[in-house]
N, C-alpha and C positions, 0 to 999 in steps of 0.2 A: 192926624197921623197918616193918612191914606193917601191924602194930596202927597204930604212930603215925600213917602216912599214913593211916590211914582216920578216925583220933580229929579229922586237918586236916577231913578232906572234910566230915566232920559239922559241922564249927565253919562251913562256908562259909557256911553256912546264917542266922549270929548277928550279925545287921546290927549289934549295941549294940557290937561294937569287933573279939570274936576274929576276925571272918573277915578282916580286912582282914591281919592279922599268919599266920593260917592261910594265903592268899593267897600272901602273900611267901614263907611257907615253905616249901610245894609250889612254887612258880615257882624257888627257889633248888632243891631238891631232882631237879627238870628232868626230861626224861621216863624215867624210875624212879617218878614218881612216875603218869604217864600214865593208864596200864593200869586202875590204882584210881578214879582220878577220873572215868574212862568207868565202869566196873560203879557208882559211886556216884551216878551223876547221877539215875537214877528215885529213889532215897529225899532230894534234896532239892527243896524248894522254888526258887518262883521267881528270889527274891533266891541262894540258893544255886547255880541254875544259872548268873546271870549272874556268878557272882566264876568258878566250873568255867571259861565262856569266857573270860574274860580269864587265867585259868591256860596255858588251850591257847592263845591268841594269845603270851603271853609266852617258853613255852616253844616254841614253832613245831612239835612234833611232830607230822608226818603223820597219825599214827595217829590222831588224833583226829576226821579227816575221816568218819567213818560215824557217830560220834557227833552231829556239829554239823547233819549232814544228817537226823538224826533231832528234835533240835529242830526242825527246821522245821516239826514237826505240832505244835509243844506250845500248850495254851490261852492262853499267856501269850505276849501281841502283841510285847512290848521283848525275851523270850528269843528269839522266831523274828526276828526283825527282827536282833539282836546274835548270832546265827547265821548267818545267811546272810551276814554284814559279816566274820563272823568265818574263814569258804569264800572268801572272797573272797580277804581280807589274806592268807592262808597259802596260797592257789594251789592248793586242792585238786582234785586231779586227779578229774571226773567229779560236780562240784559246780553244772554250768551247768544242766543241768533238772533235777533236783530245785530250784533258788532260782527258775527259771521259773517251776514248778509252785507254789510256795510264792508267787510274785506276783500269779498266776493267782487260787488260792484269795483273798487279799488282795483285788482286784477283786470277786470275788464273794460276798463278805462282806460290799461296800459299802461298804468302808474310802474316805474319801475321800482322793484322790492327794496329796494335800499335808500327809497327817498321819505321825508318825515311822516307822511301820512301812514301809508303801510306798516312801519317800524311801531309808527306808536300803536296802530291796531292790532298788532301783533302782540306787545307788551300786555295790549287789556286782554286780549285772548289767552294769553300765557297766567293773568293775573286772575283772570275769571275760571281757569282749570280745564279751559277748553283749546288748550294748546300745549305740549307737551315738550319742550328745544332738545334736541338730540345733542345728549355730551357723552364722548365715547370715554369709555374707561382711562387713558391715557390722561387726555385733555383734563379731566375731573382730578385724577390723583395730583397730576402737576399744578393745580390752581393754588395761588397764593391763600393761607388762611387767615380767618380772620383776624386773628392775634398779630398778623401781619400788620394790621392798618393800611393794607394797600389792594388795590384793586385790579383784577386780573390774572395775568402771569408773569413769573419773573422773565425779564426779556431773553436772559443768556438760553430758556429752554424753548423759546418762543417756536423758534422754527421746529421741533418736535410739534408742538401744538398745531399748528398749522399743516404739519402733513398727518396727523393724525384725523383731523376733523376734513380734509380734503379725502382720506384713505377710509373714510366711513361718508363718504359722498355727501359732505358738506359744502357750501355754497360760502363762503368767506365775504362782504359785502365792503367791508371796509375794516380798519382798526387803529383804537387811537393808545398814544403813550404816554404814559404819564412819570412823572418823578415826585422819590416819598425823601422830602426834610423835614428830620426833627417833627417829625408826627403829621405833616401838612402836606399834602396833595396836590402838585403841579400840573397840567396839563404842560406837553413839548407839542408847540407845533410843527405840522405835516414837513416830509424833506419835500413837497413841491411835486412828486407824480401824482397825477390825474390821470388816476385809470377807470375804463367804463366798461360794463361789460355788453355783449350783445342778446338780450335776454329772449331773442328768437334762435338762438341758437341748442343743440341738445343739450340737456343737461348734466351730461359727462362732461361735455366740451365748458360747461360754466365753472364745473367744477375744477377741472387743470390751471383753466387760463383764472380761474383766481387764487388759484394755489400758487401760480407762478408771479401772481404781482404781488401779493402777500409774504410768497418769500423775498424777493426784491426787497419791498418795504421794510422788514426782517433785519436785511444785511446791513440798510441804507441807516438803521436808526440806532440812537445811542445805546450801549452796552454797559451794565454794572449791577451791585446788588440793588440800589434804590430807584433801578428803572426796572417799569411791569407795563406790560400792551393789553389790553382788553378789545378780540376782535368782536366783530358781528357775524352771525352766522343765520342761515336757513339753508332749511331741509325741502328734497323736493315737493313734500307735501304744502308747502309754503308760497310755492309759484303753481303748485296742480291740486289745488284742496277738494276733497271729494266733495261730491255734491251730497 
């Protein structure tokens, strides 16, 4: 059995088809097969470590928690980013600073805040209780509920939302729209602006100049009851986290 699990861990590695069936296999085999798939993670690559995480998420085993907190140094931004996501969903006990420190370095890389690594670090930090997202009073009442089946806010009050979360010095990073038929969830894609912001600049200044491409976006995008936008937001503790 031992050989075989290990012949899985090497196939994780083979984006052209085995790993995905390697995958399944080790995930049925469940943690028997753990133990391996931690000693194997230094001989593979990137795409190899992210199928390892989804092995450990499927299988939930504890055990894996010194492993995923060891990815969080790896050179590979989508591994440490689907690491730290990965501490999160499985509750690992003793997982909140190590993903701190791993957001920290993220910052100091220059990673800018609205690209996937940071976002998803973010996510495990908010999901681990060591992060708290500021939604001001307005923004919270106007959110669609859940009976709604739709996600976000209704578009028509969008732009209150948006100056509301700007007006409580929120950072707006992007935001996407979706339309609700007959119970099912579209995404609309982007009207095509590509705005960036200058994240050397003061953080009043991040705050207007995305309040102003945000409303843009706002005016530019479709209008009705079955359209709702879900923005992204941080706070400036988000780009200045205390040490």
């Amino acid at each position: 059995m031992t050989t075989h699990i290990e012949r899985l861990i090497q196939q994780l590695d083979d984006s052209t088809g085995p790993s995905y069936d390697a995958r399944a296999e080790l995930i049925g085999i469940g943690s028997d097969a753990i133990p391996a798939v931690i000693d194997g993670l230094p001989s593979l690559g990137g795409f190899g470590q992210l199928t390892a995480i989804e092995v450990f998420e499927e299988v939930a085993d504890p055990r894996c928690g010194p492993a995923l907190i060891g990815l969080l140094h790896s050179d590979d931004s989508t591994v440490r980013e689907w690491a730290a996501m990965a501490l999160a969903s499985l509750e690992i006990d003793g997982s909140v600073e190590p993903v701190r420190r791993a957001y920290r370095a993220c910052l100091e890389r220059a990673t800018p805040p609205d690209w996937s690594e940071p976002e998803g670090i973010r996510w495990a930090l908010t999901e681990l209780g060591a992060r708290t997202p500021v939604v001001p009073p307005l923004t919270a009442r106007l959110r669609a509920t859940a009976a709604d089946i739709a996600p976000g806010w209704p578009s028509a009050r969008f732009p209150e939302v948006i100056n509301d979360l700007a007006d409580h010095a929120q950072v707006i990073l992007y935001s996407q729209f979706w339309r609700v038929d007959a119970g099912r969830t579209y995404g609309i894609s982007d009207n095509g602006l590509d705005w960036q912001l200058d994240w050397s600049a003061p953080w009043e200044h991040l705050v207007e100049e995305a309040r102003s491409w945000s409303i843009l976006e706002a005016t530019e995008a479709p209008v009705g009851q079955s359209i709702f936008a879900t923005p992204t937001w941080i706070d400036r503790t988000d780009l200045y986290p205390e040490r």
